[in-house]
C-alpha positions as CSV (number, residue, x, y, z in Angstrom):
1,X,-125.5,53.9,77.8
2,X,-124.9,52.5,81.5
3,X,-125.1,48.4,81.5
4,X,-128.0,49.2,84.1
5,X,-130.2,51.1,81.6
6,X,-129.7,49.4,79.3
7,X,-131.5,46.8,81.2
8,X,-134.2,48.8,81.6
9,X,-135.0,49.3,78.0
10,X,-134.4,45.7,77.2
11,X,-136.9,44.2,80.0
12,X,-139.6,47.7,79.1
13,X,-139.3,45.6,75.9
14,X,-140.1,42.2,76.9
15,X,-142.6,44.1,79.4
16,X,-144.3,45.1,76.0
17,X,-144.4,42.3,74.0
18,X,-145.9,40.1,77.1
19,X,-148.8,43.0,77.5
20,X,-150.0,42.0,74.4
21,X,-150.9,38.5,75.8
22,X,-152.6,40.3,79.0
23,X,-154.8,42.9,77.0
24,X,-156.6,40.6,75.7
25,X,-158.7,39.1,78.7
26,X,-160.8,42.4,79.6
27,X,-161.7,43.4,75.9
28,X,-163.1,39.9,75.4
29,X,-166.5,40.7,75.9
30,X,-166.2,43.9,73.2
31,X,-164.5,41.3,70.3
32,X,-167.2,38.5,71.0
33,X,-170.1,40.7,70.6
34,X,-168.6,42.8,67.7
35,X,-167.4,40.1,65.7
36,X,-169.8,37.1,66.6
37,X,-167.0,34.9,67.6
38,X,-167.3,31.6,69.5
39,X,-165.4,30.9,72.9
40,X,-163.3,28.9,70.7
41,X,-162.6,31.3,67.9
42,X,-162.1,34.1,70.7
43,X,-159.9,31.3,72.2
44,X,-157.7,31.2,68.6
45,X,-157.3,35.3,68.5
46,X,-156.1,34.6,72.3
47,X,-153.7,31.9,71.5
48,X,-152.1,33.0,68.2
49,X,-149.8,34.8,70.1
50,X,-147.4,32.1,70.5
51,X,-147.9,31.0,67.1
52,X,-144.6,32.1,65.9
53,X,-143.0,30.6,68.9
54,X,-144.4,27.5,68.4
55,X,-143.3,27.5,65.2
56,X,-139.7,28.3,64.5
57,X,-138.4,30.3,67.5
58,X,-134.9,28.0,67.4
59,X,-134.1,29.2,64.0
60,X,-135.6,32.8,64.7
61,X,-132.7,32.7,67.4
62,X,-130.0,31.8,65.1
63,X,-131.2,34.3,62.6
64,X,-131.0,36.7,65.9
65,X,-127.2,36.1,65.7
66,X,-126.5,36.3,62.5
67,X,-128.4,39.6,61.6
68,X,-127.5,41.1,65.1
69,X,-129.7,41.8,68.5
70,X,-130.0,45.5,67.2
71,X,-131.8,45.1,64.1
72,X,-133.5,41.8,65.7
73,X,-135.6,44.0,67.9
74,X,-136.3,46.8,66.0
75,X,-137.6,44.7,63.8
76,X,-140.0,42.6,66.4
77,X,-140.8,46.2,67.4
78,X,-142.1,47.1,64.5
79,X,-144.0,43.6,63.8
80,X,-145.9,44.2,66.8
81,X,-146.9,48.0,65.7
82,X,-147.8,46.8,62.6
83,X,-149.7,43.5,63.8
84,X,-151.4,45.5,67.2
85,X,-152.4,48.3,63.6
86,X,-153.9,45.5,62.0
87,X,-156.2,43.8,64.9
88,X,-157.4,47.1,66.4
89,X,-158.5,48.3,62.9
90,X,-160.2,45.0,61.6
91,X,-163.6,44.7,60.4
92,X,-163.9,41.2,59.7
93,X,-162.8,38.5,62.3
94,X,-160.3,37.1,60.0
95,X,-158.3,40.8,60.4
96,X,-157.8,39.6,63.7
97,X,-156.7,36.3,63.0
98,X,-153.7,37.7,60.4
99,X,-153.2,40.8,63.6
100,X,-152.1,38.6,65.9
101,X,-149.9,36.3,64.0
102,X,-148.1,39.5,62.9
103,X,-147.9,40.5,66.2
104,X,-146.4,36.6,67.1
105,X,-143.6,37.4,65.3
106,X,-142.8,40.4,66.9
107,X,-143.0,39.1,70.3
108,X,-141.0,36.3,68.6
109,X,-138.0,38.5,68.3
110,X,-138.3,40.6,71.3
111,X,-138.0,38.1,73.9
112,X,-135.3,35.8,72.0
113,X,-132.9,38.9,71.6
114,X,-133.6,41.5,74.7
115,X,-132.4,38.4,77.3
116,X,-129.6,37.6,74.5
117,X,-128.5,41.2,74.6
118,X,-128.0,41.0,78.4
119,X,-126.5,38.3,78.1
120,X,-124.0,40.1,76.7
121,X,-122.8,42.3,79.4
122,X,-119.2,41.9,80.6
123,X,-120.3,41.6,84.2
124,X,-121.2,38.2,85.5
125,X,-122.9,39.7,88.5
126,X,-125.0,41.7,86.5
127,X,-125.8,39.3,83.9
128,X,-127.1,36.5,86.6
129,X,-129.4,39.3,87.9
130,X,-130.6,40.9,84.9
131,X,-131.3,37.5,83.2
132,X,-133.4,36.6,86.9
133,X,-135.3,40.4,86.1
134,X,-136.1,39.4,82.8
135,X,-137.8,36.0,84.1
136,X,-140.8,38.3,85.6
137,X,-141.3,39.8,82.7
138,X,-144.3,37.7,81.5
139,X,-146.3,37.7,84.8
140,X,-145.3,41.3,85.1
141,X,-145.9,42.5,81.5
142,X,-149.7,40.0,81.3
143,X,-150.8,42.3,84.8
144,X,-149.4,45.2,83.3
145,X,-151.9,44.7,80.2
146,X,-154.8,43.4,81.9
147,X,-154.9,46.8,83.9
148,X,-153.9,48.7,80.9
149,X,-156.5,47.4,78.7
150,X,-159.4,47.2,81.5
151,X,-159.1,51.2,82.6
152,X,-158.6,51.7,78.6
153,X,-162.2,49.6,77.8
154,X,-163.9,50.3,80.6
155,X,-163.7,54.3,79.7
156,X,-163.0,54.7,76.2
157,X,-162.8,51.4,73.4
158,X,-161.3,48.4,72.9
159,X,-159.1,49.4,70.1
160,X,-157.7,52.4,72.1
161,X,-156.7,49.6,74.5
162,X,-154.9,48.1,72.1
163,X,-153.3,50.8,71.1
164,X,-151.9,51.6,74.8
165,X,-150.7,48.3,75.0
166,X,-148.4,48.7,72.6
167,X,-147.8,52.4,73.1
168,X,-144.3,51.5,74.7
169,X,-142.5,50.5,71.6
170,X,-142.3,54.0,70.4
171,X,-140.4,55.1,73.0
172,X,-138.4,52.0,73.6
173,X,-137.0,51.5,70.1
174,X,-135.2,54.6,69.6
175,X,-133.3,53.8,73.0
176,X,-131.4,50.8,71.0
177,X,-129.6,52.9,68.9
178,X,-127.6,54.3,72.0
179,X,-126.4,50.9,73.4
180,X,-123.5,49.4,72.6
181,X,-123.9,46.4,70.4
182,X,-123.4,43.3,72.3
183,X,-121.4,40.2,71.1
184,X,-123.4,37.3,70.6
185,X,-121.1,34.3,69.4
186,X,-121.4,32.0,67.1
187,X,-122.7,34.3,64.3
188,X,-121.5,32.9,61.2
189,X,-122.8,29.4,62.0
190,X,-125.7,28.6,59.2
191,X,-129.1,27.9,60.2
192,X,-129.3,24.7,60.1
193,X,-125.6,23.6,61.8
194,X,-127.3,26.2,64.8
195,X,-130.6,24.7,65.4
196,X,-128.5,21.4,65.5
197,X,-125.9,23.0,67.7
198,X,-128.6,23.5,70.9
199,X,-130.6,20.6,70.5
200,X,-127.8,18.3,70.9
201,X,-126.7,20.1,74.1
202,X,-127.8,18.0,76.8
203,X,-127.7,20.8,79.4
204,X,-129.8,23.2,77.3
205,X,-132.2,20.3,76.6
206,X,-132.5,19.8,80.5
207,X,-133.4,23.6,81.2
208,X,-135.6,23.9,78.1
209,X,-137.9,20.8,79.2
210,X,-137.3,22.3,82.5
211,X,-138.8,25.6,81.9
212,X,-141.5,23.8,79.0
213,X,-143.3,22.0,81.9
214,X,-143.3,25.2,84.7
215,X,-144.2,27.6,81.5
216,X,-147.1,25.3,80.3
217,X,-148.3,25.1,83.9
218,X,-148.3,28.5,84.5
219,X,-149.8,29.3,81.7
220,X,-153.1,27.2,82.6
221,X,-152.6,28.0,86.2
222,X,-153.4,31.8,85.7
223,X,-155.9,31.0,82.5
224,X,-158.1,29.2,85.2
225,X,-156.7,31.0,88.2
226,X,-159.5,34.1,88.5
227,X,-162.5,31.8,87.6
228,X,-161.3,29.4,90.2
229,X,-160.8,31.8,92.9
230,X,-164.0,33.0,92.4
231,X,-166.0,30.1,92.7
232,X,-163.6,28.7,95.6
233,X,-163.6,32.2,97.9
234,X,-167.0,33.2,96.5
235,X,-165.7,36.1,95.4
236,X,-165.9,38.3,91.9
237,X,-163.9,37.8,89.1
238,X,-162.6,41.4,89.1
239,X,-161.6,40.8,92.7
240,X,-159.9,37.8,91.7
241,X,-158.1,39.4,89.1
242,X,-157.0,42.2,91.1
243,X,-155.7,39.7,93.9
244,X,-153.9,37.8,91.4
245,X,-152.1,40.7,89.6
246,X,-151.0,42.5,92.5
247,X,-149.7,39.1,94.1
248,X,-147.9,38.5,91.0
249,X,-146.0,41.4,90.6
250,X,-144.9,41.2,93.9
251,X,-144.0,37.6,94.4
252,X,-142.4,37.4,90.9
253,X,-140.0,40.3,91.7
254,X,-139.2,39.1,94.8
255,X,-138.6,35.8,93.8
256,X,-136.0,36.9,91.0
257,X,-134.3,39.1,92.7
258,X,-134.0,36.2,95.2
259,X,-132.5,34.3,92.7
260,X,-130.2,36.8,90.8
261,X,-128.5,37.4,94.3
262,X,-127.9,33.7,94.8
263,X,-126.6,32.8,92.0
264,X,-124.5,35.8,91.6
265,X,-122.8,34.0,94.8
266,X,-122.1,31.1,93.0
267,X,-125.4,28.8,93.9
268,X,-126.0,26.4,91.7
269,X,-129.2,26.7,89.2
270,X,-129.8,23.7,89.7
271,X,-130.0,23.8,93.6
272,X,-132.6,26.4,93.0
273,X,-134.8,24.3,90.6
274,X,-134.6,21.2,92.7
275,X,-136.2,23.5,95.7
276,X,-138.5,25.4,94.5
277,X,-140.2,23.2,91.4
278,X,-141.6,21.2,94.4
279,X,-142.7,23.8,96.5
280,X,-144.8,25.4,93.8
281,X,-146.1,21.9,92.7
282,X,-147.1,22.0,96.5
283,X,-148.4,25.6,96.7
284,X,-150.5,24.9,93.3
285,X,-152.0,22.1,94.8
286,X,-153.4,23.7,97.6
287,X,-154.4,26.9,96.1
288,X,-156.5,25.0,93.5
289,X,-158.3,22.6,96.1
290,X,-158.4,25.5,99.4
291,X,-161.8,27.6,100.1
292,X,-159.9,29.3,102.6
293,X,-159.0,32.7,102.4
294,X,-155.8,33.2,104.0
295,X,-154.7,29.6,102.7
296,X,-155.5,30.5,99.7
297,X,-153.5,33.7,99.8
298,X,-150.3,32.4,101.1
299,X,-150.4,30.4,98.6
300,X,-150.5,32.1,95.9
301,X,-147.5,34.4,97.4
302,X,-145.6,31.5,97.5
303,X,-146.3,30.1,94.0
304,X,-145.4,33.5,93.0
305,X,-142.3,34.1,94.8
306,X,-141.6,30.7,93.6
307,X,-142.4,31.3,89.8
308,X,-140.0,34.0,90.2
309,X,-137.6,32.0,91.1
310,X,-137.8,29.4,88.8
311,X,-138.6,31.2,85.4
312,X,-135.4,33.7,86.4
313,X,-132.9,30.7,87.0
314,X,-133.5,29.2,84.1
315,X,-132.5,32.3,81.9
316,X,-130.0,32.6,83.8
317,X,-128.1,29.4,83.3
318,X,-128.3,29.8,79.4
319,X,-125.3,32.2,79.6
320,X,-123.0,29.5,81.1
321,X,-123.8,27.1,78.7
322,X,-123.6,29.2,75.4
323,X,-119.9,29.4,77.0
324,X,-119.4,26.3,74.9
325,X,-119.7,27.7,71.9
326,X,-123.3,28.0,71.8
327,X,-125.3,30.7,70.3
328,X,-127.2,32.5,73.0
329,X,-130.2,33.8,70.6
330,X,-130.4,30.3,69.6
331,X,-130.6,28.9,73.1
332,X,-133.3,31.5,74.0
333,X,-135.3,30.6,71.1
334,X,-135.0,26.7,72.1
335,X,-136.5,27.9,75.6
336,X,-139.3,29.9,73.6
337,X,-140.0,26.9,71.7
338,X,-140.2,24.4,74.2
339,X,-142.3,26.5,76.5
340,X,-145.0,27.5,73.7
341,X,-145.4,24.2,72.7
342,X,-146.2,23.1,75.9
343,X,-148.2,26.3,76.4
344,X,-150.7,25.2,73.7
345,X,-150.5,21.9,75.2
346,X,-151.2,22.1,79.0
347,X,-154.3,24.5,79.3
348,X,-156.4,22.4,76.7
349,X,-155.9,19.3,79.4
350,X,-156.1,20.8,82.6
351,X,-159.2,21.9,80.9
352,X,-160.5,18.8,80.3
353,X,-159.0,17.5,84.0
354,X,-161.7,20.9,85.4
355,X,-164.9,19.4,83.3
356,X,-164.2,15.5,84.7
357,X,-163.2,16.2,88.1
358,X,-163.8,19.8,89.0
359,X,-160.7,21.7,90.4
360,X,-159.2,19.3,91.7
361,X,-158.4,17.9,88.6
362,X,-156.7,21.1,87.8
363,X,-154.6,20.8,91.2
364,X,-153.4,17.6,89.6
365,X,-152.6,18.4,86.7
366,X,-150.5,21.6,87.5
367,X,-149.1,20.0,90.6
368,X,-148.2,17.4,88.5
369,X,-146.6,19.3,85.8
370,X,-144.5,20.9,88.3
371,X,-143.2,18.0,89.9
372,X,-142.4,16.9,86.4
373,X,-140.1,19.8,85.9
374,X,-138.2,18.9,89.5
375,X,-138.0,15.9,88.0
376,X,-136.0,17.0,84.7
377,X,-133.8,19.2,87.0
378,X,-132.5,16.6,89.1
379,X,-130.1,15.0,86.4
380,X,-126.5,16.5,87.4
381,X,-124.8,17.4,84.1
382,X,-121.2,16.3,84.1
């Protein structure tokens, strides 16, 4: 299979496994009345998804490596069939509970071993842009769901939308079996010398805190994103929504594309980090505090463009530093972990920051976040 389709199938993969984070928004309103949940149980079933993540996604990595990429990601495939079979039949709310951890895991292992497969490719060109691609694919993938599962519900039933959501897989997973198996290094290392290996890498410590604070931020930015707009433009939330998924597709693609081409002419990473990390914090700020319209749209383009930028730069300098001797599954499950921890951290505060001080409390917070992860990007390795 050509190096550029095989892209294709990886990233329709990670695509996949993020839609199951977006497809949950729209048939909220369907669980909470069917199930009697609470906001903060429905929040649970929402958040579970990272659960694995949070977890053990280092040593899910090194296992990557040592079983193989292949068998890695038919195996998350089939975690998320089985877990998206389990929450769309449930009857009791603890069904949906045990449905998304099940599906945690698969997502798990899809997006530590499809960017560790490119990774692989024998062309450094192509590996700096596919591993930029791949950074859109949670924006992408969580508008890709929330449209999905909103035509889905709105016409038919919340458990069909489920069902589409994860539709993908079945075509996706039989793909793998006509790529050529990529090297990953480091493969006979045992689990616990390879969980040591990255976290004692100063370099892949930098980018994982790096990408923790812009991927904790993000995550709260577009968890709050609709309800602020709406209030701020005085506008509806499915207008808002609409604004913000179209905006994000766009930006995010632009932005990594941006920064695949760059760095495929030998621009530092870090050059990249250092300029845009401040911009967003910048473009966060305002978007959060503005009740102008056209303010308010540029800049979201901009933190879009930017977050395209970012979250593609950081996969892609994991490549040069498993050059020494590192295990690339490893090092993308150290950048999983990282970033769902702080994923479970930020929202709950900027949260709190929205009940004290309105949204400008959020502007601080995320602006502040992101300035943090300029911050952690300005050490020069040696």
């Amino acid at each position: 299979m050509p190096p550029i389709t095989a892209v294709i199938v990886l990233y329709g993969l990670g695509l996949t496994a993020s839609m199951q984070v977006g497809l949950i928004g729209p048939i909220a309103p369907d669980l909470r009345a069917g199930f009697g949940l609470s906001q903060a149980e429905f929040g649970l079933v929402a958040s579970l998804i990272t659960a694995a993540g949070a977890l053990c996604a280092i040593p899910a990595g090194v296992w990557a490596a040592r079983a193989g990429l292949r068998k890695s990601l038919v195996l998350g495939g089939v975690m998320m069939i089985l877990g998206a079979l389990i929450f769309a039949t449930a009857s009791v709310s603890s069904l949906l509970y045990v449905g998304r951890i099940v599906t945690s895991v698969g997502y798990l292992l899809i997006v530590v071993g499809a960017p560790s497969w490119m990774a692989a490719f024998k062309n450094p060109k192509l590996v700096a842009m596919a591993m930029s691609i791949w950074g859109t694919f949670i924006p992408v993938g969580i508008a890709v769901g929330n449209w999905i599962s909103a035509a889905v519900v709105t016409w038919l039933d919340w458990r069909l939308a489920v069902g589409a959501c994860t539709l993908p897989i079945f075509a996706l997973l039989p793909l793998l079996a006509f790529m050529d198996k990529p090297e990953t290094g480091s493969t006979r290392r045992s689990l616990l010398l390879g969980v040591i290996g990255v976290l004692k890498s100063r370099a892949a410590l930098q980018v994982a805190l790096t990408f923790a604070a812009f991927a904790g931020a993000t995550s709260a930015a577009l968890a709050f994103m609709p309800a602020m707009l709406a209030d701020n433009l005085d506008i509806g939330i499915a207008l808002s929504a609409g604004i913000i998924g179209t905006t994000a597709i766009a930006g995010n693609v632009v932005g990594s594309v941006a920064a695949g081409t760059v760095l495929g002419r030998d621009v530092s990473g870090r050059t990249i980090l250092m300029l845009f990390l401040p911009v967003m914090a910048i473009a966060i700020s305002t978007l959060f505090v503005s009740t102008s319209v056209p303010i308010s749209i540029t800049a979201l383009i901009i933190f879009n463009i930017c977050q395209g930028a970012v979250a593609g730069t950081c996969f892609a300098l994991l490549p040069k530093i498993a050059k020494d001797g590192l295990s690339m599954p490893a090092l993308q499950g150290m950048l999983a972990q990282f970033a769902e921890i702080f994923v479970v951290i930020v929202p709950p505060f900027a949260g709190a920051m929205i009940d004290q001080n309105g949204w400008v409390g959020a502007a601080a917070v995320l602006g502040g976040f992101y300035f943090a992860g300029f911050l952690i990007s300005l050490r020069k390795q040696g």
